[in-house]
C-alpha positions in Angstrom: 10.2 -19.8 46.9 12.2 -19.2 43.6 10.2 -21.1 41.7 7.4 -19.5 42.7 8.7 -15.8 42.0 9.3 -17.4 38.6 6.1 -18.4 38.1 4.8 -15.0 39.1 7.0 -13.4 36.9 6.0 -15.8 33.8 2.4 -15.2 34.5 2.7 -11.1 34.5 4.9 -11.5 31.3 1.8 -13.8 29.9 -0.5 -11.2 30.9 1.4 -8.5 29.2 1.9 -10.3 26.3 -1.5 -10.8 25.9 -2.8 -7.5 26.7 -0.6 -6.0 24.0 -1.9 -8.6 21.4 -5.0 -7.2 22.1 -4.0 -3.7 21.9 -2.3 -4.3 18.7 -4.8 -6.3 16.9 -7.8 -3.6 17.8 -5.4 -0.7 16.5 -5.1 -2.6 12.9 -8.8 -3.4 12.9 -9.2 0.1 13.2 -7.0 0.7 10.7 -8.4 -1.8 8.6 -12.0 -0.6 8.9 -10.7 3.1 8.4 -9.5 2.8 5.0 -11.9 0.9 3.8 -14.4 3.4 5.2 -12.5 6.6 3.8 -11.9 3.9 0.0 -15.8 3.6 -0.3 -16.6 7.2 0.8 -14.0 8.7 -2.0 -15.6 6.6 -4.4 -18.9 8.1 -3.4 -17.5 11.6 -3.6 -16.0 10.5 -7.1 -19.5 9.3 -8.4 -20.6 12.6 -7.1 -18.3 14.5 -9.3 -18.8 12.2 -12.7 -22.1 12.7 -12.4 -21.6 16.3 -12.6 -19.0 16.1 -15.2 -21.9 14.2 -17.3 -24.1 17.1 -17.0 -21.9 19.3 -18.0 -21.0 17.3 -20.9 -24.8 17.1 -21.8 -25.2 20.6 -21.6 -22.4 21.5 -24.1 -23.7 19.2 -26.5 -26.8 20.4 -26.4 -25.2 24.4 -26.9 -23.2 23.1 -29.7 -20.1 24.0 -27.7 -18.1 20.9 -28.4 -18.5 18.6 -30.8 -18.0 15.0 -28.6 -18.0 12.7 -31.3 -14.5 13.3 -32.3 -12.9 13.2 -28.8 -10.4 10.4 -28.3 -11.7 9.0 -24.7 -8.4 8.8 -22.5 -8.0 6.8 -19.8 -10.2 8.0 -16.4 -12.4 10.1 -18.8 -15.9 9.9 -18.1 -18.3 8.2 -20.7 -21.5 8.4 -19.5 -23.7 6.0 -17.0 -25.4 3.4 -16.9 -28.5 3.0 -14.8 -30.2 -0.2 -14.2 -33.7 0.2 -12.7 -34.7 -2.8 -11.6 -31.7 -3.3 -9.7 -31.5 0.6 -8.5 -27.9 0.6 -10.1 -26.7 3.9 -10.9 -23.2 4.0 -11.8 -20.5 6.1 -13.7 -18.6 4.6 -16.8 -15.0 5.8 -17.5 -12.7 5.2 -20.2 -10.1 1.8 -19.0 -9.9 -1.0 -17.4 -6.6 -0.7 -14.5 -7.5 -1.1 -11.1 -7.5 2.3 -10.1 -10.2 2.9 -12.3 -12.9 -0.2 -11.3 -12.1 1.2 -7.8 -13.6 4.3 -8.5 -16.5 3.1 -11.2 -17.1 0.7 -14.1 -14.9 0.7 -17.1 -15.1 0.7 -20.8 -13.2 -2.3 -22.2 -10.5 -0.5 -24.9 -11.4 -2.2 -28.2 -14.4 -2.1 -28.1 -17.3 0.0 -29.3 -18.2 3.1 -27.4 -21.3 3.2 -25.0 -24.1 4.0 -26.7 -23.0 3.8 -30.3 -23.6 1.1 -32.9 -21.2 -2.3 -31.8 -20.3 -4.4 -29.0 -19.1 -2.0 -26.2 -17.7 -4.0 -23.5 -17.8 -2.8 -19.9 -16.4 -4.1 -16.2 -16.6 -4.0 -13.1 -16.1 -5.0 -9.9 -18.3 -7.9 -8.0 -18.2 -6.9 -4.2 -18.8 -3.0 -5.6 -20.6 -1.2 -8.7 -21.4 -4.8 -10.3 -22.7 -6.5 -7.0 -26.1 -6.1 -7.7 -25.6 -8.0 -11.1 -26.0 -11.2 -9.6 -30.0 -10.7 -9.9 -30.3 -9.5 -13.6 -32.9 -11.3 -15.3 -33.8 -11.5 -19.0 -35.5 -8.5 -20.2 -34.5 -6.2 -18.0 -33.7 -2.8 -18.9 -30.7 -0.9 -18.8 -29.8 2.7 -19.6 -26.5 4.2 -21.1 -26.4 7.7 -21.1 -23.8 9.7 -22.3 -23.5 13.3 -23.7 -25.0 12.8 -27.2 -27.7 10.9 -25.6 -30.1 7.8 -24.0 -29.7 4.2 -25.5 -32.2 2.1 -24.2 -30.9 -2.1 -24.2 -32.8 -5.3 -23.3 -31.0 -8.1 -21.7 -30.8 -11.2 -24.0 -28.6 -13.6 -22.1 -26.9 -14.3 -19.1 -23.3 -16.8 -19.0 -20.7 -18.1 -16.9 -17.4 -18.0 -19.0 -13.9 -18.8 -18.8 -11.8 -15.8 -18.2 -10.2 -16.8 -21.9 -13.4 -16.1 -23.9 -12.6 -13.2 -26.0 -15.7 -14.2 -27.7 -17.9 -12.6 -25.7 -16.6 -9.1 -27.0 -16.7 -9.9 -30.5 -18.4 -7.0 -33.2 -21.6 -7.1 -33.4 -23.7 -5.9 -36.6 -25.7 -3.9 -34.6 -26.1 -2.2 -31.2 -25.1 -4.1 -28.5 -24.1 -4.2 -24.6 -21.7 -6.7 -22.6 -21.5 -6.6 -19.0 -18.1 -8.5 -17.3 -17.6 -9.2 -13.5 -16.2 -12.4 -12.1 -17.8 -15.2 -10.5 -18.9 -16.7 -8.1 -20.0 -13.6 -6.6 -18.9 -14.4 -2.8 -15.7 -16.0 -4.0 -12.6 -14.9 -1.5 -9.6 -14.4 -3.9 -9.1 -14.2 -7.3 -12.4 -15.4 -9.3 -11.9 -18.7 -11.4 -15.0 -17.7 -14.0 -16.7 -14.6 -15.7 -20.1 -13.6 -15.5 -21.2 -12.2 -18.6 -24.5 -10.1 -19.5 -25.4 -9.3 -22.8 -28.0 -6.9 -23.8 -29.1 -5.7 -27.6 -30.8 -1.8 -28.2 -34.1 -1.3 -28.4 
């Protein structure tokens, strides 16, 4: 008889166990889905609003307001955007590189030239987010940089896999030029063992 009331009492204990698990593990893969549902809708909100910051940049150019050439970009300002037709990429570029700022767009590499203007200007960004769709650029596609003073039109000229060393990749260049960083492989889980580099030249 006792060891059967143990038993019983083992196996309600199991049960309890066990339904708690449950209850536990759906609450933090509701929490888990959560944030990453509210993460991806302020970065759609943020998009919104550098977009609009763009515009509004354009506009006092174009009125002579502000002379944009001789602001020093800080870090989080908005640059411009770069658009990407073939692949329907539309995204914002802003000044830096931290992780705060690839969660919210794509950023200008400090060092290197400006987007749009004569150089190398070096951007990154993210695989799984704003740089996903890089993985089916092709030679010869177009992309678009458009900031405030204007629309640079580039042609892509190559496409590598590099070792996260190769500072090579943003080195001058005599005339106008684009290079697109993300890592690779594309679906890798952690932190990526390569680069995937993109480089483009102004029409």
């Amino acid at each position: 008889m006792t060891t059967a009331i143990e038993m019983h009492r083992f196996t309600t204990r199991g049960r309890l166990f066990f339904r708690w698990t449950q209850r536990l593990l759906f609450i933090a893969g509701a929490l888990a889905v959560s944030y990453v549902a509210l993460t991806l809708l302020h970065a759609r909100l943020y998009q919104e609003a550098a977009d609009s910051s763009l515009e509004k940049q354009i506009f006092a150019q174009e009125q002579h307001k502000v002379s944009l050439s001789t602001v020093v970009a800080k870090q989080g300002d908005v640059l411009g955007r770069i658009v990407i037709p073939r692949l329907g990429m539309k995204v914002a570029i802003l000044e830096g590189t931290s992780a705060h700022i690839l969660g919210l767009g794509i950023g200008h590499i400090e060092g290197t030239a400006l987007p749009g203007e004569p150089g190398n200007a070096g951007i990154a960004g993210h695989r799984d987010t704003y740089f996903r769709g890089l993985k089916n650029i092709r030679a010869n596609d177009e992309i678009q940089i458009q900031t405030a003073t204007g629309l640079s039109r580039y042609l892509v000229d190559w496409v590598r896999i590099v070792a996260p060393n190769n500072t090579g990749i943003l080195a001058p260049s005599g005339g106008s030029a684009l290079t697109l960083i993300t890592c690779y492989p594309f679906h890798f889980i952690g932190a990526a063992p390569q680069r995937f580099v993109v480089h483009a030249r102004k029409e």
